[in-house]
C-alpha positions as CSV (number, residue, x, y, z in Angstrom):
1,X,0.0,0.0,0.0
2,X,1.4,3.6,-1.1
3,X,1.8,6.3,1.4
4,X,-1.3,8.4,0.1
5,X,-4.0,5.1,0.6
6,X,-2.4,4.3,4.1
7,X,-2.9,8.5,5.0
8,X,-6.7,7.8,3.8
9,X,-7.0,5.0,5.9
10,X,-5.5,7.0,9.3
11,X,-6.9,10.3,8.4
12,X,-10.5,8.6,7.5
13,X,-13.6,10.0,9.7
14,X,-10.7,12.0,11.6
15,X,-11.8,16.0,11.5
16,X,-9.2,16.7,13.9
17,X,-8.6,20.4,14.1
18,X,-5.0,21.0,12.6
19,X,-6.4,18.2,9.5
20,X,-9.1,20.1,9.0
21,X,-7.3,23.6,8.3
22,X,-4.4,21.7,6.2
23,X,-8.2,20.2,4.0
24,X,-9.3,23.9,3.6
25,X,-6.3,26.1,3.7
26,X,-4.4,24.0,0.9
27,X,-7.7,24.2,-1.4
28,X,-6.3,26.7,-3.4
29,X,-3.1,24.8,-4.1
30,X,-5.0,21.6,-4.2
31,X,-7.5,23.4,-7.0
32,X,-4.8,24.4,-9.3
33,X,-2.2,21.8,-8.9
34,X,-4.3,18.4,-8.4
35,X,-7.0,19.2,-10.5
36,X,-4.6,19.1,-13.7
37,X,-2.2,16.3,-12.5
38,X,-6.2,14.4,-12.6
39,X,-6.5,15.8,-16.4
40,X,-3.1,14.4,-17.3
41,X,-4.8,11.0,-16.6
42,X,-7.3,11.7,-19.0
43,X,-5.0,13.6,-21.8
44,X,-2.8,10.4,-22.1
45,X,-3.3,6.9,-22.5
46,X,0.3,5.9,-21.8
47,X,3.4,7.7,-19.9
48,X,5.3,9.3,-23.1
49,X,8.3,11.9,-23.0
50,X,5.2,14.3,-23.5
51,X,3.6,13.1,-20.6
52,X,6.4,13.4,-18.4
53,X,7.0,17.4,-19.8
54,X,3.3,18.4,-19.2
55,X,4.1,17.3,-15.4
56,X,7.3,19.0,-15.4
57,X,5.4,21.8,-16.0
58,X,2.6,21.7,-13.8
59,X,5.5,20.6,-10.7
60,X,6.9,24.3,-11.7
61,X,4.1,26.3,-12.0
62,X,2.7,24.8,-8.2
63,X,6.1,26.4,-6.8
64,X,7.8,22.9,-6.2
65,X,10.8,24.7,-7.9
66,X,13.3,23.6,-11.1
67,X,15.7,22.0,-9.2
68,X,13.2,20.0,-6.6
69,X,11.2,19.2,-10.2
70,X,13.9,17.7,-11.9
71,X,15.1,15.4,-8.6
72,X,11.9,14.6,-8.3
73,X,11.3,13.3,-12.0
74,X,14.5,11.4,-12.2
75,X,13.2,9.5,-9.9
76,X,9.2,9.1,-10.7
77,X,10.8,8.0,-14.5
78,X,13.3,5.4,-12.6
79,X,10.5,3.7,-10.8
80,X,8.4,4.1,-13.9
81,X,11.1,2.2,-15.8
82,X,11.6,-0.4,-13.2
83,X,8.5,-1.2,-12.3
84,X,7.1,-1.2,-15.9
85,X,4.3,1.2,-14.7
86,X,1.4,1.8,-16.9
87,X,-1.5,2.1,-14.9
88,X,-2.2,6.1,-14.0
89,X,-4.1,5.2,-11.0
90,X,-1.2,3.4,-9.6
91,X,1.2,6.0,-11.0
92,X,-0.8,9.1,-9.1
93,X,0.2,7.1,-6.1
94,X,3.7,6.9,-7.1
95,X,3.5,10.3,-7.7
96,X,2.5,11.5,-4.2
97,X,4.8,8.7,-2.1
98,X,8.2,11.0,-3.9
99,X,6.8,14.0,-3.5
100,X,6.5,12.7,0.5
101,X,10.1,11.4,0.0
102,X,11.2,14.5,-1.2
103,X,10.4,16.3,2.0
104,X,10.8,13.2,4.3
105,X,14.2,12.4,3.0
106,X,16.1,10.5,5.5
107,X,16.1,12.8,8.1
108,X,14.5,12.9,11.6
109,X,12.0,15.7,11.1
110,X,10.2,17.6,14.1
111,X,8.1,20.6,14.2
112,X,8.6,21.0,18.2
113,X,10.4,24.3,19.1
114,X,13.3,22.8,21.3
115,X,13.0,24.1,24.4
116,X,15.2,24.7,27.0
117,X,15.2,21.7,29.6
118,X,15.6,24.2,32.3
119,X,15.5,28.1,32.5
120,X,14.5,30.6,29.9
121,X,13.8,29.0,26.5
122,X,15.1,31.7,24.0
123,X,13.5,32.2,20.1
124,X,15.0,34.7,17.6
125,X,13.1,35.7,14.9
126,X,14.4,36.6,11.5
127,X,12.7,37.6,8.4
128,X,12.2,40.0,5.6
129,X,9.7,43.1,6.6
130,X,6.4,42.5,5.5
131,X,6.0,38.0,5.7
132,X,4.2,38.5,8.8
133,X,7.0,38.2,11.5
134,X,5.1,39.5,14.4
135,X,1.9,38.2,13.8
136,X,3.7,35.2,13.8
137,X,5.9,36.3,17.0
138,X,1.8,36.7,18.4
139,X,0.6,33.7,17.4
140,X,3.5,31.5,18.1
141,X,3.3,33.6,21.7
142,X,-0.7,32.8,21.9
143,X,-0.1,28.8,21.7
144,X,2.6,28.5,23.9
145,X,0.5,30.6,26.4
146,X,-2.4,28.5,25.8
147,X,-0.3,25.5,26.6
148,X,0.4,26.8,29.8
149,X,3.8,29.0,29.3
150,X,4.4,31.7,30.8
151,X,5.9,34.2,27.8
152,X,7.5,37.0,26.8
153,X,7.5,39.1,23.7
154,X,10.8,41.5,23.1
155,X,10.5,43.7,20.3
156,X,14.1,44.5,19.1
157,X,12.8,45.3,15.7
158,X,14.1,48.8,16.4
159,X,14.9,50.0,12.6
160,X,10.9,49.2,11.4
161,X,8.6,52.7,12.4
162,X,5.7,51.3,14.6
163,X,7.1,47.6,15.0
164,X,7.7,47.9,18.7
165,X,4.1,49.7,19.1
166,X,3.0,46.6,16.8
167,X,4.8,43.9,19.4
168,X,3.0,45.7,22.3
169,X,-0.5,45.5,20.9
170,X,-0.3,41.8,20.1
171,X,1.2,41.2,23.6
172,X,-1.7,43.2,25.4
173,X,-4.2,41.3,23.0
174,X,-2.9,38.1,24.1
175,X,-2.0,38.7,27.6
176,X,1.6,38.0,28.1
177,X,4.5,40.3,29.4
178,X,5.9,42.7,26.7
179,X,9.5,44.4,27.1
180,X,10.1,46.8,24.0
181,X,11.7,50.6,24.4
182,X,12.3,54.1,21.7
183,X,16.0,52.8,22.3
184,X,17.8,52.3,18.9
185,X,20.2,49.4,19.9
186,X,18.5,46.2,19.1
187,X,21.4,44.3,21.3
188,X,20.8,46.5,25.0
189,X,16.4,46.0,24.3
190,X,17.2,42.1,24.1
191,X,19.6,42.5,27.5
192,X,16.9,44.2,29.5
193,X,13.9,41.8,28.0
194,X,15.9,38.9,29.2
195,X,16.2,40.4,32.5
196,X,13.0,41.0,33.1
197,X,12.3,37.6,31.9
198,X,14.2,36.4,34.6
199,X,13.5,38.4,36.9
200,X,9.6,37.0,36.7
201,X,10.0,33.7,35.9
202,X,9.4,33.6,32.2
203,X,9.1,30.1,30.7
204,X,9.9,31.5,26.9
205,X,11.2,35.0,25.5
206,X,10.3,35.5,21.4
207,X,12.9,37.9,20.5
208,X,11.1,40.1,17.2
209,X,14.3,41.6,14.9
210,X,14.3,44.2,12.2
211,X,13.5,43.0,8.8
212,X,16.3,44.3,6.9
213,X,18.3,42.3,4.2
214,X,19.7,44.7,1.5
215,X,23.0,45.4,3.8
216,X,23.8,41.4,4.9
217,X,26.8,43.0,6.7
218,X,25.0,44.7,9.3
219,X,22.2,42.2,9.8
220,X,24.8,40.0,10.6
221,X,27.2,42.1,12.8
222,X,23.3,43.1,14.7
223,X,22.5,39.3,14.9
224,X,25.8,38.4,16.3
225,X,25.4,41.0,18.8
226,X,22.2,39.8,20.1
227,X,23.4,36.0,19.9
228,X,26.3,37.6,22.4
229,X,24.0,39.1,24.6
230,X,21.8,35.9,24.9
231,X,24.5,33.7,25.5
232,X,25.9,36.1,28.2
233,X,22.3,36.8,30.4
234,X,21.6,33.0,30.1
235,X,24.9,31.1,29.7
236,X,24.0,29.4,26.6
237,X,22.9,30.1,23.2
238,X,19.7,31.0,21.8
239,X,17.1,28.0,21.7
240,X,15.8,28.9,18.3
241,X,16.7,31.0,15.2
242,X,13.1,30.7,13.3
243,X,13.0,32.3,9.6
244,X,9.9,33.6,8.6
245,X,9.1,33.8,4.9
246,X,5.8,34.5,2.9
247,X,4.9,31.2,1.3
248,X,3.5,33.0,-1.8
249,X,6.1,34.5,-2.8
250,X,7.1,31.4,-4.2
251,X,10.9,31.5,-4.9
252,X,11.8,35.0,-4.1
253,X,10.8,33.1,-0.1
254,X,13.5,30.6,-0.7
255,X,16.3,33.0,-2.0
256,X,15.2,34.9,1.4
257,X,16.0,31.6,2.7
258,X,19.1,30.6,1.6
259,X,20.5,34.3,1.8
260,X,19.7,34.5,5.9
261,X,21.3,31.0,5.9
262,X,24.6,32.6,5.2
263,X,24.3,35.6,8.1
264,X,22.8,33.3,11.2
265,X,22.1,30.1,12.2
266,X,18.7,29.4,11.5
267,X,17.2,26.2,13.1
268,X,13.5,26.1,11.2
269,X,10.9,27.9,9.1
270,X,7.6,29.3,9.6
271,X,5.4,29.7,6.2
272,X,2.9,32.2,6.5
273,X,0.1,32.8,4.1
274,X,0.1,29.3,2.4
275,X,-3.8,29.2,2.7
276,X,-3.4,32.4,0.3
277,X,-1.5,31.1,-2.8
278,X,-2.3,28.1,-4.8
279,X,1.6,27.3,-5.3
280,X,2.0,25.5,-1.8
281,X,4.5,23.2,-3.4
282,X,7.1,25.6,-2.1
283,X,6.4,23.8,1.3
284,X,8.7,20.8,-0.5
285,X,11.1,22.8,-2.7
286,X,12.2,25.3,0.6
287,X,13.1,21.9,2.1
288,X,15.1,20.6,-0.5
289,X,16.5,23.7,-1.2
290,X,17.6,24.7,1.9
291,X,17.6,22.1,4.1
292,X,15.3,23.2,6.6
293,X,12.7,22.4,8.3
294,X,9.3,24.0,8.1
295,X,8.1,24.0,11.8
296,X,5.2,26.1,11.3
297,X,2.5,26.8,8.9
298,X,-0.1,30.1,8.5
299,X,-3.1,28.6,6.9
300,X,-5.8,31.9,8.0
301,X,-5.6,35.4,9.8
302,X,-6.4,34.0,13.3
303,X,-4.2,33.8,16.2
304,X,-5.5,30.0,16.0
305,X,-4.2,29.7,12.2
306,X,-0.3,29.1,12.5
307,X,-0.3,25.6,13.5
308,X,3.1,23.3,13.4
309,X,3.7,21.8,10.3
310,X,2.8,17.9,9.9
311,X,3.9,16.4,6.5
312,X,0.9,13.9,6.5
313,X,-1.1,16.2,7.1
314,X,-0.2,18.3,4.4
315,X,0.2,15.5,1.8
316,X,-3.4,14.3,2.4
317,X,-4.6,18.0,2.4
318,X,-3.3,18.4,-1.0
319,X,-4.8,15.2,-2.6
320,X,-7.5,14.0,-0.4
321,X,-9.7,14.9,-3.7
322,X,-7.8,12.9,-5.5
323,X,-9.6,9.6,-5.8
């Protein structure tokens, strides 16, 4: 049995929260992107070069990238060849156990936020302005709470007019403890949040940064400074480093990606907006691209709506219609 039929089986008569928002927040994707892989099945009566170049295409055009496309059909025409497939019904399920591979690889995969075993947990968050950093700070902040966490939200986003303003309303929305200042120095606002934080017992501090990436030299000189001042307040390094990117922007999210992969250490991704673009197969090329981790995804505009990122979930979300 492929993966897809055995994700029926588990996921059958299950309307689980988190499966139902993966079901309605990857429609859009699922609309443009299953609907003409099904047509495909129709168009051709056997797998031909012209078969395989139509679903090039249609790979690309769902944001699953050139370079994840062409791993991805070296392999679906190896198995083809191998296993003398001619069936399209058995095929679609070859189709959707790579694309699982793809993102599955052979690594150990986790969407938990490591936290700190003892003490303050620490998460720095990175990101071009404009993806929807710290609504996701919020709503990362709103869960955690919800879980029974005691948190803090430290707006060091000091360059971005109205961001620490921003941090505070989210924070007073939700409830938690807030620490942001008019000071300019990103480095000495993350020094006195931390403080506070331990001063009152804080289970986990969400650090917000500015959203800057046309001079890399300074991001990085600014992140290194705060990495400094985290390790020195709490005697270790920063739990977290979380990258935030804007899952429709499609490619220009994973050049974001690999270009805040040279200036910091970054230890997962949140997608935000994938609900909003029908090219979710960007979930699968930032993976293979970067080799990250996507620990969270946005699919709507409530605090509820970030939830972390399950790739069954998603993979049955995206063809559950596809019968």
């Amino acid at each position: 049995m492929g993966i897809f039929n055995k994700l029926k089986e588990v996921f059958k008569g299950k309307k689980e929260e988190d499966t139902v928002k993966y079901e309605e927040g990857l429609s859009k994707t699922r609309d443009n992107f299953v609907s003409k892989l099904s047509l495909l099945g129709v168009k051709y009566t056997h797998i031909d070069e012209k078969f395989y170049e139509e679903l090039e295409e249609i790979l690309i055009m769902a944001d699953l990238g050139v370079k994840t496309t062409s791993i991805f059909m070296d392999k679906l025409r190896k198995r083809v060849k191998e296993e003398n497939i001619t069936d399209f019904e058995y095929l679609k399920e070859v189709i959707v156990d790579e694309l699982f591979l793809i993102y599955v690889g052979n690594d150990q995969l986790t969407s938990k936020i490591n936290m700190s075993p003892e003490g303050l947990t620490s998460i720095l968050f990175v990101g071009v302005n404009g993806v929807g950093k710290t609504t996701s700070i919020a709503k990362l902040a709103k869960k955690l709470k919800d879980d029974g966490k005691k948190v803090i939200i430290i707006a060091a986003d000091t360059f971005r007019a109205g961001a620490v303003e921003q941090a505070h309303l989210w924070a007073t929305r939700i409830g938690c403890e807030f620490y942001g200042t008019d000071a300019t120095d990103p480095a000495s606002v993350v020094f006195d949040g931390l403080k506070l934080a331990l001063e009152k017992n804080i289970d986990v501090a969400l650090i917000d940064t500015a959203g800057r990436l046309q001079n890399k030299v300074n991001l990085m000189q600014e992140l290194e400074k705060i990495n400094r001042v985290i390790e020195r307040v709490l005697n270790k390094g920063v739990d977290e480093t979380l990258l935030v990117i804007d899952a429709s922007t499609g490619q220009n999210g994973i050049s974001q990606a690999k270009s805040f992969k040279e200036i910091c250490n970054i230890t997962g991704l949140i997608l935000t907006k994938l609900d909003g673009t029908a090219k979710g197969g960007i979930v699968l090329s930032i993976k293979e691209e970067t080799g990250l981790p996507v620990k969270f995804v946005g699919l709507g505009e409530k605090l509820e709506d970030m939830i972390p990122f399950d790739i069954e979930s998603y993979i049955y979300g995206l063809f559950k219609e596809w019968e």
